[in-house]
C-alpha positions, 0 to 999 in steps of 0.5 A: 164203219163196218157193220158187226155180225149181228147188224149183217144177220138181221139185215140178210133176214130182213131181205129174206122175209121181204122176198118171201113178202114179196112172192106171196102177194104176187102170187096171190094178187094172180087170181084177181087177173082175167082168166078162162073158168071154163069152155064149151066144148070143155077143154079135152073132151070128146064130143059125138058132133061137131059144135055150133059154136065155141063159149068161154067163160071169164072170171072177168069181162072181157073187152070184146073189142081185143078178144080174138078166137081161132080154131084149127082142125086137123091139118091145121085148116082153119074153121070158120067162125061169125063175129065174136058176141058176148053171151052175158058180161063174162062169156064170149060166143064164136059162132061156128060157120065152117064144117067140123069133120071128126078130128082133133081142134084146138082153141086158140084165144087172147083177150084183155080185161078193163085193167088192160091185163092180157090173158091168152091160152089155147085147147083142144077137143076131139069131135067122134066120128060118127058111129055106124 
């Protein structure tokens, strides 16, 4: 049996509020994920010398195990960093070994939470040439 007007309207309503349901608690269960809250150097900045080491702080621990930390300079030359250690539960320290000219380096990172989330992202910061 066909359904009327009526029936065919609250049911397209009914899909309507369940969409919207649905994107709502995605979009808010989002901030509960792993994610950087902040770096050192702070992402964008441009500092007068090169860093001993590069901090990023997570909103959540991170399993030290899986976390990767890169970084490039100009030219693409990779730098050379110590092995990864955690400087409390949340933040995770990359000893800088290799020489840092003035120029722009970006951070590449990937890590995963205990819930096995996958977090990754990348930035950059200039260090100054030296002033004469």
């Amino acid at each position: 049996m066909p359904l009327s007007l009526a029936h065919r309207r609250a049911r397209a309503a009914a899909s309507v509020v369940f969409a919207i349901v649905l994107l709502a608690t995605s979009a808010s269960a989002a901030p509960f994920h792993l994610h950087l809250l902040k770096s050192s150097p702070a992402a964008n900045a441009t500092i007068a010398a090169a860093p001993d080491s590069i901090r990023l702080s997570f909103s959540q621990t991170p399993e030290l195990k899986v976390t990767s930390v890169t970084v490039t300079g100009p030219a693409s030359a990779s730098v050379a960093l110590a092995p990864l250690a955690s400087a409390d539960s949340a933040t995770v320290v990359a000893r800088v070994k290799g020489k840092m000219s003035p120029g722009t380096y970006t951070v590449a990172w990937h890590t995963m939470a205990k819930d096995g989330h996958v977090a990754r992202g990348t930035f950059a910061f200039t260090v100054a040439p030296a002033k004469r």
